[in-house]
Backbone bond lengths (Angstrom), bond angles and torsions (degrees), N, CA, C in turn:
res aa  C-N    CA-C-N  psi(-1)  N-CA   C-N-CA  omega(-1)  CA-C   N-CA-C  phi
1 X - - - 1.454 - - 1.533 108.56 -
2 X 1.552 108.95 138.96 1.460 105.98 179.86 1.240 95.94 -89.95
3 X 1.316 107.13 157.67 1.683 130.01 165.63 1.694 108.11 -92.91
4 X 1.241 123.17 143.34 1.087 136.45 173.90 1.629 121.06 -157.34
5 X 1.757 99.14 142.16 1.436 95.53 178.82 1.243 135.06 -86.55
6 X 1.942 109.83 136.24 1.469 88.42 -168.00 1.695 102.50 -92.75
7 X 1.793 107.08 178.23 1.917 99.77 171.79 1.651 85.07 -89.31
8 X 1.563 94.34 172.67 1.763 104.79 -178.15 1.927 78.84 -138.74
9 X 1.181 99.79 138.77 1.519 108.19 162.29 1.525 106.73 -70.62
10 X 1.681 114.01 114.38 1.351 94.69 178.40 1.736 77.08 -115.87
11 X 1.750 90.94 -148.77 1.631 107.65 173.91 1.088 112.66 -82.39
12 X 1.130 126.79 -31.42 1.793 144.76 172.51 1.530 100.20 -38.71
13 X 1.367 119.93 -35.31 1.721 122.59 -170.64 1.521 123.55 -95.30
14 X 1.727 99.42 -16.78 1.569 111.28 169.10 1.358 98.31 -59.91
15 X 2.063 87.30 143.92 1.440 101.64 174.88 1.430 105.58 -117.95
16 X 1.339 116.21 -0.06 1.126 132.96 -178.70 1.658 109.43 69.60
17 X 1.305 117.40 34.27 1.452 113.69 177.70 1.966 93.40 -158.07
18 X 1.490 88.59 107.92 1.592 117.01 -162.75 1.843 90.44 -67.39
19 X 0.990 143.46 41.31 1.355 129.97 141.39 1.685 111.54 -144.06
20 X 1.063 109.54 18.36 1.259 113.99 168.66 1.589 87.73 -102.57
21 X 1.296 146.77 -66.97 1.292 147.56 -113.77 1.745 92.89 -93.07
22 X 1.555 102.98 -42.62 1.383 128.81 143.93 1.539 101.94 -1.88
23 X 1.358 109.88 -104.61 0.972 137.77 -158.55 2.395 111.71 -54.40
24 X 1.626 84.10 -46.49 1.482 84.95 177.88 1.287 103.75 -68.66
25 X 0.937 155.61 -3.54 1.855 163.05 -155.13 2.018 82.65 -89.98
26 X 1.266 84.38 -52.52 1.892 89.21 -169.82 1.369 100.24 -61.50
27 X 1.294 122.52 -52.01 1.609 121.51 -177.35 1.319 122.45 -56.45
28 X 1.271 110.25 -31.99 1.748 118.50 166.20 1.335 121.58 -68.18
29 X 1.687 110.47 -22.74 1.698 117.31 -171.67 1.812 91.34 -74.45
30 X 1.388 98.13 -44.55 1.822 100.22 -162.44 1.583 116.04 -72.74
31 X 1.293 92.18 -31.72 1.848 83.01 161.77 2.124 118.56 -102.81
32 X 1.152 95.51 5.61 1.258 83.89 -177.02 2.185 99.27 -86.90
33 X 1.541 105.22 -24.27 1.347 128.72 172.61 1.699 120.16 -57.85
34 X 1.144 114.64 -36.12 1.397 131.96 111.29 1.047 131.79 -32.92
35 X 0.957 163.46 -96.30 1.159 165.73 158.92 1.631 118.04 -5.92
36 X 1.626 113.74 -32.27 1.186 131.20 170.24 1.231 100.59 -86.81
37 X 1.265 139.38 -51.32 1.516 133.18 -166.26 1.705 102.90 -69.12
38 X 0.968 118.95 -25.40 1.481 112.45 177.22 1.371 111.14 -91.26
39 X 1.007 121.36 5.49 1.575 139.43 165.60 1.631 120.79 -67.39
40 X 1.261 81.04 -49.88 2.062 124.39 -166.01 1.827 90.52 -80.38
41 X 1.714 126.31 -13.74 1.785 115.08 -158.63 1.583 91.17 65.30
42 X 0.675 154.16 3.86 1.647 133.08 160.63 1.296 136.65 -102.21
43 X 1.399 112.17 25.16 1.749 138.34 155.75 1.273 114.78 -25.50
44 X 1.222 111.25 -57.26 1.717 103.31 -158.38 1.823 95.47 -64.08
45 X 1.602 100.16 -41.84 2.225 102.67 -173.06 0.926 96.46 -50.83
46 X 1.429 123.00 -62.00 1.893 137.75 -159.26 2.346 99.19 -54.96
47 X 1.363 118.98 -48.45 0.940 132.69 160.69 1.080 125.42 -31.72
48 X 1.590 133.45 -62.58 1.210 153.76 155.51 1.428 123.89 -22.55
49 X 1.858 92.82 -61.37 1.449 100.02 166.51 1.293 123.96 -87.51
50 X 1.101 119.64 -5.30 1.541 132.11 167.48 1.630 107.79 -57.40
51 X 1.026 101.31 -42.16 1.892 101.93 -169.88 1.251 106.99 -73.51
52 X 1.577 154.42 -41.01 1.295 169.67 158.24 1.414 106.46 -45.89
53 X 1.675 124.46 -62.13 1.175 120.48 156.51 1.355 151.66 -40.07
54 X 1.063 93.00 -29.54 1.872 137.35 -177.96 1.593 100.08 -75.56
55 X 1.050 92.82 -66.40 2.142 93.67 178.66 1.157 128.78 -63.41
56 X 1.768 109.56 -26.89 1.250 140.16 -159.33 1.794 93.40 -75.02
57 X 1.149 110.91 -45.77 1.367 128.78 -159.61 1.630 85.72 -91.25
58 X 1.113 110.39 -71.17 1.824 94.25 -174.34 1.653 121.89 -58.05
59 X 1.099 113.94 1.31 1.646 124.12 172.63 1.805 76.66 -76.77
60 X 1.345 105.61 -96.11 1.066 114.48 -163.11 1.795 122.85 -40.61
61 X 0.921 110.54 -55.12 1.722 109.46 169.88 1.482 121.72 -43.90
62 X 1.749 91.13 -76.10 1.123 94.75 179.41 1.881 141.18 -59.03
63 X 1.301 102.69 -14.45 1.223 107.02 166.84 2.180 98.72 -80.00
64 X 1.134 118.79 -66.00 1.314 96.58 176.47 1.820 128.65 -25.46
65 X 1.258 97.04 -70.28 1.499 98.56 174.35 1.323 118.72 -70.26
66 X 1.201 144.92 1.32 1.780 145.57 143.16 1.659 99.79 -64.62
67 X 1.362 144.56 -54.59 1.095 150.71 -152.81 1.866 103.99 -81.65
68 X 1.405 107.03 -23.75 1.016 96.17 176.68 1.616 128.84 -112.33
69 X 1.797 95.21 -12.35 1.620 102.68 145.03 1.585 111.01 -58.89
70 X 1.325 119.50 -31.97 1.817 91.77 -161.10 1.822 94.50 -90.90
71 X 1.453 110.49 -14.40 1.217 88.83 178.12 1.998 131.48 -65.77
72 X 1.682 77.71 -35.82 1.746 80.43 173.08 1.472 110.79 -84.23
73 X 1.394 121.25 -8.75 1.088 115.56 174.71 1.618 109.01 94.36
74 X 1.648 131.39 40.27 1.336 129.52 -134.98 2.139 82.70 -89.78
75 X 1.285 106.58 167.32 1.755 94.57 -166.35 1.710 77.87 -113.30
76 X 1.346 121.76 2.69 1.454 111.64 169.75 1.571 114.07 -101.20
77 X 1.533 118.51 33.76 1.781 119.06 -163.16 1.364 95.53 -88.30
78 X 1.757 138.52 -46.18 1.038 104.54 -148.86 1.832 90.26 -102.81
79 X 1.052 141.13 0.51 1.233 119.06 135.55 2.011 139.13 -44.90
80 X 1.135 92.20 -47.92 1.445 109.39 160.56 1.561 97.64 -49.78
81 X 1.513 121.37 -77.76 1.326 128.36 175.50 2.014 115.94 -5.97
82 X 1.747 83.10 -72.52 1.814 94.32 -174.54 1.404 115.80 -71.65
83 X 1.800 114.92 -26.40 1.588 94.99 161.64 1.053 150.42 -57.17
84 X 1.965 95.80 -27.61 1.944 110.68 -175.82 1.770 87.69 -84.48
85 X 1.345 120.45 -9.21 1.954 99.10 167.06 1.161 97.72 -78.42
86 X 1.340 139.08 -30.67 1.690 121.32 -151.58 1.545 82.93 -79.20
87 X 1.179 123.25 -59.28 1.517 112.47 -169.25 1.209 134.56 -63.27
88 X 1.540 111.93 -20.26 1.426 120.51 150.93 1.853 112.58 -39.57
89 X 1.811 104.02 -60.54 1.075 122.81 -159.88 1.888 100.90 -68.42
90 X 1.047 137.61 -28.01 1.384 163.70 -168.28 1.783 99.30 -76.63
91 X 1.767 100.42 -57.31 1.813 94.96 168.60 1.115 132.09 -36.11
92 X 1.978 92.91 -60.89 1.272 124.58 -166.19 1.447 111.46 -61.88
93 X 1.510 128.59 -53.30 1.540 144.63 175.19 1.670 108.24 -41.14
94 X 1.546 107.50 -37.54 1.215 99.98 -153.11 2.023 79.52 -103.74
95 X 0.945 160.12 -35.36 1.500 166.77 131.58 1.643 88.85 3.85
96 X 1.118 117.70 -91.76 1.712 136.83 162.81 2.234 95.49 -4.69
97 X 1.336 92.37 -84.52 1.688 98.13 -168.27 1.586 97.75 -43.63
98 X 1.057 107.98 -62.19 1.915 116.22 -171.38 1.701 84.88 -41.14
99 X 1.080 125.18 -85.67 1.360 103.29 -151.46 1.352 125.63 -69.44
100 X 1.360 112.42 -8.93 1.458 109.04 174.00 1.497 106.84 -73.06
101 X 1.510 120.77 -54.88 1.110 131.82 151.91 1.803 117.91 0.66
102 X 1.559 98.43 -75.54 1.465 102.93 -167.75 1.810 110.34 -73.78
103 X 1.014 95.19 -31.85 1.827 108.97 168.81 1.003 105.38 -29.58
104 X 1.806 119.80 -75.44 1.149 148.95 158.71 1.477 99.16 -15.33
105 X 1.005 119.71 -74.82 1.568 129.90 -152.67 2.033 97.81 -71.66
106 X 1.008 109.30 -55.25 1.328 102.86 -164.96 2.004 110.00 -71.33
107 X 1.722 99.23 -10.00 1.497 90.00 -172.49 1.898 88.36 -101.57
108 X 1.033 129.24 7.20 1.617 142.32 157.63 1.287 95.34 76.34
109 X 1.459 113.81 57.32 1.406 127.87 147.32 1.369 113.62 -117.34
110 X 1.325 133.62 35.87 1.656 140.47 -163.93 1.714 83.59 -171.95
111 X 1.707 104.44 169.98 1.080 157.22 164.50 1.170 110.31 -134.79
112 X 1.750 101.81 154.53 1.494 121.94 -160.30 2.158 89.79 -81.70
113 X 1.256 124.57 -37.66 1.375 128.87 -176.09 1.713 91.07 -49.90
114 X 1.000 130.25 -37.88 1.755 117.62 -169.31 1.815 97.03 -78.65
115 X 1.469 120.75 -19.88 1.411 102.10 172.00 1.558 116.93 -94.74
116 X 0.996 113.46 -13.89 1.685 127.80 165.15 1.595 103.45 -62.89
117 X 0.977 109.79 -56.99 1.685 124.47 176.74 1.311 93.35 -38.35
118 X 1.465 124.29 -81.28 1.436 122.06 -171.87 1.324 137.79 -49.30
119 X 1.293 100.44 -30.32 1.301 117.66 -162.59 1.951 92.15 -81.27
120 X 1.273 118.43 -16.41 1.552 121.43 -175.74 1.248 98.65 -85.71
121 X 1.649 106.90 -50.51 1.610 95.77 175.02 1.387 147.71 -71.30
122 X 1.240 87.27 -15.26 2.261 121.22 165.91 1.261 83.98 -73.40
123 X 1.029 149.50 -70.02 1.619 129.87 -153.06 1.409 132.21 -62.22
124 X 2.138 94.58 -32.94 0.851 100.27 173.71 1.522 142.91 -72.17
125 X 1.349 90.34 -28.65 1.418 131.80 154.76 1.672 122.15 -28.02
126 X 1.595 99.54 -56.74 1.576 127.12 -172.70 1.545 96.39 -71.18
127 X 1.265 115.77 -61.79 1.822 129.84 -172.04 1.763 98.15 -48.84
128 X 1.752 124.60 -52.29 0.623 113.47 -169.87 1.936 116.25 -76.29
129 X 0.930 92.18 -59.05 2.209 97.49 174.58 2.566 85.68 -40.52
130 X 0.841 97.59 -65.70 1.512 102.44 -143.47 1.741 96.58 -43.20
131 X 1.540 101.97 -27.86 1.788 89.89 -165.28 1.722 99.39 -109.95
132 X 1.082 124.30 3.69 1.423 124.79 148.84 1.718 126.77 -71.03
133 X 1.137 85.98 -56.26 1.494 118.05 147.21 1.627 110.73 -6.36
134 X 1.035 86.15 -102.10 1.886 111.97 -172.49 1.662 112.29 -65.29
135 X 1.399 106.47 -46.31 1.751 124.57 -164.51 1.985 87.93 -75.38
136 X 1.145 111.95 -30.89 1.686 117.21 178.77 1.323 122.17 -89.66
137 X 1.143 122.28 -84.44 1.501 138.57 164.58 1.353 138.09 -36.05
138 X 1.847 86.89 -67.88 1.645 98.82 172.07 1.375 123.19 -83.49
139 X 1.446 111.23 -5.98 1.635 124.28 167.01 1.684 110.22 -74.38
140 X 1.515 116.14 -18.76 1.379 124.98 168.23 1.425 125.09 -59.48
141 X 1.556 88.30 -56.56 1.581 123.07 177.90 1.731 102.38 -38.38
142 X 1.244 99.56 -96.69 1.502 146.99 155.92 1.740 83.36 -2.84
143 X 0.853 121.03 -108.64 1.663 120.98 166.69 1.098 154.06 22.63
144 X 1.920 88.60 -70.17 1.350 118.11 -161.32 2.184 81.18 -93.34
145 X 1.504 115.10 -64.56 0.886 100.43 170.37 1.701 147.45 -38.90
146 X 1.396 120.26 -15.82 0.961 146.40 179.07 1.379 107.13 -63.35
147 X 1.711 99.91 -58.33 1.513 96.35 -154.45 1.543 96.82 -70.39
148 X 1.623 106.94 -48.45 1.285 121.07 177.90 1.693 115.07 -23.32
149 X 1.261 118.08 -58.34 1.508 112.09 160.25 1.281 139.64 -42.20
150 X 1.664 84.91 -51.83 1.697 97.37 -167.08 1.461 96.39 -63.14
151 X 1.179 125.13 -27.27 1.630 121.74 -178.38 1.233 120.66 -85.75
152 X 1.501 120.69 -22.89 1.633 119.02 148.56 1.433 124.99 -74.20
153 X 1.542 117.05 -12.76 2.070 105.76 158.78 1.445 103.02 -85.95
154 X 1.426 109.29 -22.52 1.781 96.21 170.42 1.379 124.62 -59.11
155 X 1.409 113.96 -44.76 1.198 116.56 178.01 1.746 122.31 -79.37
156 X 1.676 93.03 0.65 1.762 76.85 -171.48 1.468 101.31 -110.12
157 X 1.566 103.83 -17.38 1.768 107.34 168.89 1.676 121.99 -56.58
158 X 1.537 100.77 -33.94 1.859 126.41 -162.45 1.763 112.98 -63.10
159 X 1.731 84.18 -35.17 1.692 100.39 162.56 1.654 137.85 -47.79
């Protein structure tokens, strides 16, 4: 059995803005779900659906949290911006190996251990971008937006 690390929601991951933190809670279930399936030898399946899920969620996330850096105007957006490409680009790279991979495997020039292999190193991959990620960036976000509010009910209560 492989060992793998899971994320744990600590405080380190608050962004201090309850629908972003929301939302990464979900991003931790889908790779930590992963993380279990490669536990189980069943990485490469869990993998598969990992990549579809993966985009599915960054369609959806990541356009939320871009929309709401530019709304407050966050001065950390287009960094935020180029990370959700690297991880786009990170899906896609590792989508690419899986199928060359299984190619390999089904024309019986591969073994299923080279998609297990990957599927440990895609994860690891995910654990690492996801909690830099959030504990860095989206803890900016999360933040910067925060105060930004709290200082527009200040000013509209003061009235």
């Amino acid at each position: 059995m492989t060992e793998v690390n899971r994320i744990e929601w600590t405080e380190e991951l608050k962004t201090s803005h309850a629908g972003l933190d929301s939302q990464h809670k979900e991003l931790l279930t889908l790779v930590n779900e992963l993380g279990e399936a490669i536990q189980q030898g069943q990485g490469a399946a869990a993998m598969k659906r990992m990549f579809a899920c993966a985009l599915a969620y960054a369609d959806w996330h990541f356009r939320y949290e871009e929309e709401l850096a530019a709304k407050y105007q966050c001065p950390i957006a287009e960094r935020n911006f180029k990370e959700h490409e690297a991880f786009r680009q990170l899906i896609a790279t590792f989508e690419q190996q899986y199928k060359a991979a299984r190619a390999a495997e089904l024309a019986g020039q591969g073994n299923p251990e080279t998609l297990e292999a990957l599927a440990v190193t895609f994860h690891k991959r995910l654990v690492d971008w996801t909690f830099h990620h959030i504990a860095v960036v989206d803890k900016q976000i999360g933040e910067y937006v925060s105060a930004v509010t709290a200082d527009e009910v200040k000013m509209a209560t003061a009235c």
